[in-house]
C-alpha positions in Angstrom: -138.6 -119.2 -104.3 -137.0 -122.8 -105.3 -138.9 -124.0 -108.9 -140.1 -128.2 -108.1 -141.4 -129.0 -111.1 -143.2 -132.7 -111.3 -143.9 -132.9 -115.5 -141.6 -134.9 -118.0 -141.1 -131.5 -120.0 -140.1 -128.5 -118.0 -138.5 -126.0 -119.2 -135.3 -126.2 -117.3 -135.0 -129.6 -114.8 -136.1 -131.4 -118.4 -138.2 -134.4 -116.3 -135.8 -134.7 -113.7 -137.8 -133.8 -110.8 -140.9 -136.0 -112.7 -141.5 -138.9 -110.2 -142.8 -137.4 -106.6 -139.6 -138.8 -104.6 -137.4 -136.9 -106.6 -139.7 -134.1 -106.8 -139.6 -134.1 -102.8 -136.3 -134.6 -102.1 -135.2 -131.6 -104.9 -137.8 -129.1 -102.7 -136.1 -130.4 -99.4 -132.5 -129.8 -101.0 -133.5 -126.5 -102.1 -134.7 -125.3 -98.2 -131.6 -126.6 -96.9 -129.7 -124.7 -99.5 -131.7 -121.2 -98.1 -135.0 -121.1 -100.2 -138.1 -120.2 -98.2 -140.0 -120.7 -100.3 -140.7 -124.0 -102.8 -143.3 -123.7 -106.0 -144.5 -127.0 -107.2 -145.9 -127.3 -110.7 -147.2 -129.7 -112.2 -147.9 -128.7 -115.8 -145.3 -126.4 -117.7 -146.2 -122.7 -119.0 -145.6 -123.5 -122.4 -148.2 -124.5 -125.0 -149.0 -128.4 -125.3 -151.7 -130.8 -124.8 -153.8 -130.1 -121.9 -152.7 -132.0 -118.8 -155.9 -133.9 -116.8 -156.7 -131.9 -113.8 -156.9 -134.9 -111.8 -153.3 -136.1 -113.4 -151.9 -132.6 -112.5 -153.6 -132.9 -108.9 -152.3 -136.3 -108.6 -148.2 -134.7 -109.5 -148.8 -132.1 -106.9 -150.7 -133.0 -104.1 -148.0 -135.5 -102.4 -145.3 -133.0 -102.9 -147.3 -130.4 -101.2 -147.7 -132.7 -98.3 -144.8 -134.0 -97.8 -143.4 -130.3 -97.8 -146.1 -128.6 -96.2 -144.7 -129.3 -92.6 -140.9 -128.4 -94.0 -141.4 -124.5 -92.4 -141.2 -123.3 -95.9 -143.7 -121.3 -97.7 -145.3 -123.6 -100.4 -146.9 -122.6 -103.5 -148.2 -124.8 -106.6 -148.3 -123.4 -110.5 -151.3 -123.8 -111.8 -154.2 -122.1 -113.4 -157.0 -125.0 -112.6 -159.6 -124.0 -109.8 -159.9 -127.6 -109.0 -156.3 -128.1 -108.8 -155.7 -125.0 -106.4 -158.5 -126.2 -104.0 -156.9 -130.0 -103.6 -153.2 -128.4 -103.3 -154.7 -125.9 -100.9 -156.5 -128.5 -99.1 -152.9 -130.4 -98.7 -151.6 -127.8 -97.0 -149.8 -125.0 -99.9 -150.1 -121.7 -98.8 -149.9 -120.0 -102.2 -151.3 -120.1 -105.8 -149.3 -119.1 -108.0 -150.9 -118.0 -111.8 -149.6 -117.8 -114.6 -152.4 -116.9 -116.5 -153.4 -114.0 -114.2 -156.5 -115.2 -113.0 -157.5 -116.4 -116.7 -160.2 -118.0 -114.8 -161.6 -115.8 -112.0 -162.9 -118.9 -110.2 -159.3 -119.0 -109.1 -160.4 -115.8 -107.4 -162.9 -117.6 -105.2 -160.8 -120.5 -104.2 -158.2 -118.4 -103.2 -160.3 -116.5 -101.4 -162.0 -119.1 -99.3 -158.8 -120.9 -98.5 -157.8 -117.5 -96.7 -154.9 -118.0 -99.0 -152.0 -115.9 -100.9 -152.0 -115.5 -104.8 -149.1 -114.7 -107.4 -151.2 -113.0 -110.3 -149.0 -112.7 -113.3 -148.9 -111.0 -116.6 -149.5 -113.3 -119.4 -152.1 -113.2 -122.9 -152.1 -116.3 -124.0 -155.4 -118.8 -123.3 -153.5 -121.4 -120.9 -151.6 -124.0 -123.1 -151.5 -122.0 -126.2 -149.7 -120.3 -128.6 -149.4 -116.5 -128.9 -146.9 -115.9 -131.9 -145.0 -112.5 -132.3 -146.7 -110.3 -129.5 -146.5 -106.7 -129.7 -147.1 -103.8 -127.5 -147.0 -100.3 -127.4 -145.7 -100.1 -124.0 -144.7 -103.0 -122.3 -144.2 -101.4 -119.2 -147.3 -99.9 -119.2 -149.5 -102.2 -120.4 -148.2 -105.1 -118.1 -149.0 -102.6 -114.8 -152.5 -102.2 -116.3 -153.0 -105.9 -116.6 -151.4 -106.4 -113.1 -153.4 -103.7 -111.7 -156.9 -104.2 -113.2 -156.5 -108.5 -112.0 -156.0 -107.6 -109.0 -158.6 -105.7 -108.4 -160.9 -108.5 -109.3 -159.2 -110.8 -106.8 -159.4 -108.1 -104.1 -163.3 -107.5 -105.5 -163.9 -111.7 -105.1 -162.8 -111.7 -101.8 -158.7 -112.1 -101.8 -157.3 -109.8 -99.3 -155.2 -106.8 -100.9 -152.0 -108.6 -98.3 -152.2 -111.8 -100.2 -151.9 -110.3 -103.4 -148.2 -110.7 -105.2 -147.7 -109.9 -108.6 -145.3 -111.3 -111.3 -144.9 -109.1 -114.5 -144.3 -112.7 -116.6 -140.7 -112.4 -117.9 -141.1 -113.7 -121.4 -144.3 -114.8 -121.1 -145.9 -113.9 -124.6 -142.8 -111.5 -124.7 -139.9 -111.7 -126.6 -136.4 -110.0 -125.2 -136.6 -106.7 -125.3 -139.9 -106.8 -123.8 -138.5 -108.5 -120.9 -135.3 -105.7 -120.6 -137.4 -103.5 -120.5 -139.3 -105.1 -117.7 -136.3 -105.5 -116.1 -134.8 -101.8 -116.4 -138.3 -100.2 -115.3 -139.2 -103.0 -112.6 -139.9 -100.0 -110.2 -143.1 -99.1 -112.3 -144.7 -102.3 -111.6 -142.9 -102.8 -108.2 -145.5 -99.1 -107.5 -148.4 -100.8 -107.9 -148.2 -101.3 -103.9 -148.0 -105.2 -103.8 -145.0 -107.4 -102.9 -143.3 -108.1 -106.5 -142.1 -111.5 -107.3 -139.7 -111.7 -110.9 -139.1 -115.0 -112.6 -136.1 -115.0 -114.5 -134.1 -118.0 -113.9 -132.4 -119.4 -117.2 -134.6 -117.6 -119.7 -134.6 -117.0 -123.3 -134.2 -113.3 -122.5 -130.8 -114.0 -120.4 -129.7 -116.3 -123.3 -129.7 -114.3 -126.2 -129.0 -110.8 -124.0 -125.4 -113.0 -123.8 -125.4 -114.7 -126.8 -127.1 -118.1 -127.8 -126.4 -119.6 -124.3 -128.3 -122.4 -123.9 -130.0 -122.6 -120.4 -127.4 -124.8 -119.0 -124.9 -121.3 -119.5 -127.3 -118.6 -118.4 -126.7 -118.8 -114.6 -124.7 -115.7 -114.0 -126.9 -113.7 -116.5 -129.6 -114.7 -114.2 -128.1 -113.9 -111.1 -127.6 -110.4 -112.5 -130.9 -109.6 -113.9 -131.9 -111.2 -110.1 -130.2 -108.6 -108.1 -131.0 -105.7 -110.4 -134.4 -106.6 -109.9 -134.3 -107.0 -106.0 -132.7 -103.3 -106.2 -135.6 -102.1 -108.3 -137.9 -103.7 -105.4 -139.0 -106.8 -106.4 -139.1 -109.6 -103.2 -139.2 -112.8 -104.1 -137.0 -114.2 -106.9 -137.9 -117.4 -108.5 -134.9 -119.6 -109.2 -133.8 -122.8 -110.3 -130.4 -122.2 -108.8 -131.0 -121.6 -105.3 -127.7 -121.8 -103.2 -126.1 -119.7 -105.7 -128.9 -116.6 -106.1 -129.3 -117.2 -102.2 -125.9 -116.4 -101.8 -126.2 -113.0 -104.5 -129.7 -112.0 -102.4 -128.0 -112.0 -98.9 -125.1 -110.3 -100.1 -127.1 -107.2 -101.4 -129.0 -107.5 -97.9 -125.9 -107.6 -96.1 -125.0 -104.0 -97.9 -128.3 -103.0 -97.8 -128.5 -102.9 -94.0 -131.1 -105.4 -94.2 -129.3 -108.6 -92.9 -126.1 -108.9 -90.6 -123.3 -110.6 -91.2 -123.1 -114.1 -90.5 -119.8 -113.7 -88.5 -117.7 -110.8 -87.7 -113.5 -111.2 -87.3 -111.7 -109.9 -90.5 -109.6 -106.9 -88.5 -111.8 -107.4 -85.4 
């Protein structure tokens, strides 16, 4: 899954992908490079003024379209009904959560689009702080979370098939939290739906190597990627694409899972 994002403050692309040319021609770059998948967002996770739903459906919506007929999957970030049901209508295939259904009208849209959902584990109010979060059991208590959100989708009408869950990789978490996400993926991987993991470039990856800024953090993320695609996660959201893409088809290549391009070395 390539990240598109159209906002002047993302977390990695930093406003480069803002204007909607640029945000199209990254998301066509990135299925060329091997994504199959493009998420467009068009308002970042972390806290900050509220973005107008119909600014943030006016970002996204012509990125969606001019994808839409690209034969990749397409997806948009957000956590606004009303912004899911334009982005829908435009042809995306996927809403992708942050907040884990904050809003269960989410549910409903979903739902009546016949459409896929990412739920993901997160406890901040959308847009807001969460300072110092603790837990007892990360592990645990993120599979509850994931488990218990998607059984109100599934109850408002989202098929169990277009359920995928995200267990929010520093999202109201600090580091350890997210190793230890990492190292027991399998747990939430058992929940019985398809297991996406966002970990491109994040704070986790920085300071696991040392105060790399996120400019430094692309092998870090590479490696937490394939660990996590061993542990059974199956979609891996990435700002680097060709590189990861390259990682992923390896491990399916040893897996079994993929054949070689080309055979000749000692043929």
């Amino acid at each position: 899954m390539a990240i598109v994002n159209r906002t002047p403050d993302s977390f990695y692309d930093q406003g480069r992908t803002d204007a909607a040319d640029l945000a199209i021609a990254a998301g066509l770059r990135a299925i060329e490079a091997g994504a199959d998948w493009v998420d467009v967002g068009g308002a970042k996770f972390a806290p900050g003024p509220a973005i107008p739903i119909a600014e943030e459906i006016e970002r996204v919506v012509p990125v969606v379209e001019a994808l839409a007929a690209s034969g990749a999957v397409v997806s948009v970030d957000t956590f606004h009904a009303e912004v899911a049901r334009a982005a829908l209508a435009a042809g995306a295939h996927v809403i992708n959560d942050t907040t884990g259904l904050h809003d269960p009208a989410m549910a409903d849209v979903v739902a009546e689009a016949g459409a896929s959902v990412v739920v993901t584990h997160s406890l901040a109010a959308p847009r807001q702080p969460y300072p110092s979060p603790r837990y007892d059991d990360v592990v645990a208590e993120v599979v509850a979370f994931l488990r218990e959100r998607a059984e109100l989708a599934e109850a408002r009408g989202v098929a169990s098939d277009r359920i995928i869950v995200d267990p929010g990789h520093d999202l109201n978490k600090h580091t350890l939290d997210s190793l230890a996400l990492t190292r027991r993926l399998d747990e939430v991987v058992a929940l019985g739906y398809p297991t996406l993991v966002a970990l491109s470039n994040k704070d986790f990856v920085g300071e696991s190597l040392g105060r790399r800024d996120r400019s430094q953090r692309v092998e870090g993320s590479i490696a937490a990627a394939v660990y996590c695609v061993l542990q059974g996660a199956r979609i891996v959201r990435v700002h680097n694409v060709r590189e990861t893409v390259d990682a992923v088809r390896m491990i399916e290549a040893i897996e079994g899972w993929r054949e070689p391009v080309f055979l000749e070395h000692n043929r």
